[in-house]
C-alpha positions as CSV (number, residue, x, y, z in Angstrom):
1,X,8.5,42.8,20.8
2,X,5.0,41.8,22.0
3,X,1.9,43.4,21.4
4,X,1.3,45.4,25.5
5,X,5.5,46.2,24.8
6,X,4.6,48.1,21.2
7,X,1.5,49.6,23.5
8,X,3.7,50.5,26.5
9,X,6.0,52.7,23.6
10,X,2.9,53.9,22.0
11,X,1.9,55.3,24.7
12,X,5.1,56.7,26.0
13,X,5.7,58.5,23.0
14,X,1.7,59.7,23.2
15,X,2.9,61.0,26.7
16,X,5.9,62.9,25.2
17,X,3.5,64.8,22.6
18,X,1.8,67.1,25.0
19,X,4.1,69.1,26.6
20,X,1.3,71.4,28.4
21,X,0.9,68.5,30.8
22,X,0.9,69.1,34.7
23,X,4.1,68.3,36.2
24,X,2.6,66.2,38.8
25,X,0.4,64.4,36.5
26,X,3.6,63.9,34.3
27,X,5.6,62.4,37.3
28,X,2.7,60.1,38.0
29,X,2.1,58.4,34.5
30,X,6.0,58.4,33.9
31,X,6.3,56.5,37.5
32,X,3.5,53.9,37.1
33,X,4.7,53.1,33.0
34,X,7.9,53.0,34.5
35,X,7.1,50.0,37.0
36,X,5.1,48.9,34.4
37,X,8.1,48.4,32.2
38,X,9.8,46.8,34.8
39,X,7.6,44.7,35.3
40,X,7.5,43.3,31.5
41,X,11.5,43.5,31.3
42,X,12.5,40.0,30.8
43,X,14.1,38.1,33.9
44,X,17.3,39.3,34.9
45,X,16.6,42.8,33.2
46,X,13.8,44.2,35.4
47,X,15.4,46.0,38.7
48,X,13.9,44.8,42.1
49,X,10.5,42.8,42.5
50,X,7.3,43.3,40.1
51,X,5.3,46.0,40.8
52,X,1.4,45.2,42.5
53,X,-1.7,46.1,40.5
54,X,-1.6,49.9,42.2
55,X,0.4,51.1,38.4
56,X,-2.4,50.0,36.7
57,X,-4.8,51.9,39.4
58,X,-2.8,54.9,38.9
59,X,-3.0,54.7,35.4
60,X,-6.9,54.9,35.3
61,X,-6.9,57.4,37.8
62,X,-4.9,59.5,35.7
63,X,-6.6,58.7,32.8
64,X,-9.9,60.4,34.2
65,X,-8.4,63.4,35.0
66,X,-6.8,63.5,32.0
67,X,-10.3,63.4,30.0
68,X,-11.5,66.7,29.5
69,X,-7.8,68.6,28.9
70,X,-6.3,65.8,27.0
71,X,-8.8,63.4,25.6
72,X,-6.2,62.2,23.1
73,X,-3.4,60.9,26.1
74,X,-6.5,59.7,28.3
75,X,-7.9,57.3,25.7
76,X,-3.9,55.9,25.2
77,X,-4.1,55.4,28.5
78,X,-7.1,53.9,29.0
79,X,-6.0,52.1,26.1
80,X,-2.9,50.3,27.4
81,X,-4.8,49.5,31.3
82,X,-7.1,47.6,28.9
83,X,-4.2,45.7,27.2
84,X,-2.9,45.2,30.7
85,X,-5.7,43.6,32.0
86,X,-6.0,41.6,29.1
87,X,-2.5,40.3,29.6
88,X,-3.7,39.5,33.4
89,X,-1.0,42.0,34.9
C-alpha cells in the first residue's frame, strides 16, 4: 500500500470518529474520498473514468468549514489534499 493509500484510510477512519458530524457534510467528504479512491484503485479495479480535480476542491472546501467544530477531521483533511497534490492528482 502506498503512502496517499495509508492517508486515504487514515483519514477515513478519522471521518468515522466523529459521529456528531452534519449529514450533508458527511455525504460530501464520503463522496469526494470515494472518487478519490477510485481514482487510486489500480486499472481494471476503479469503476468508470477518473474523477477531475473538483474531489480535491471539495475536500478543502469542507475542510474549512470543518475548522472551528472539528479541528481534528479538518487538519486530516487538509492533510490528505496536501498528499494529493503532492502526488499531482
Amino acid at each position: 500500500m502506498n503512502d496517499l493509500q495509508q492517508t486515504l484510510r487514515d483519514l477515513h477512519r478519522e471521518l468515522a470518529d466523529v459521529p456528531q458530524l452534519d449529514p450533508q457534510q458527511r455525504a460530501l467528504l464520503e463522496g469526494a474520498l470515494a472518487d478519490i479512491q477510485r481514482a487510486l484503485a489500480p486499472q481494471g479495479e476503479a469503476a468508470g473514468s477518473v474523477p477531475d480535480l473538483a474531489p480535491a476542491d471539495a475536500l478543502e472546501s469542507a475542510a474549512v468549514r470543518l475548522e472551528t467544530e472539528h479541528p481534528g477531521l479538518a487538519g486530516a483533511v487538509r492533510a490528505f489534499v496536501d498528499a494529493l497534490a503532492k502526488a499531482g492528482i
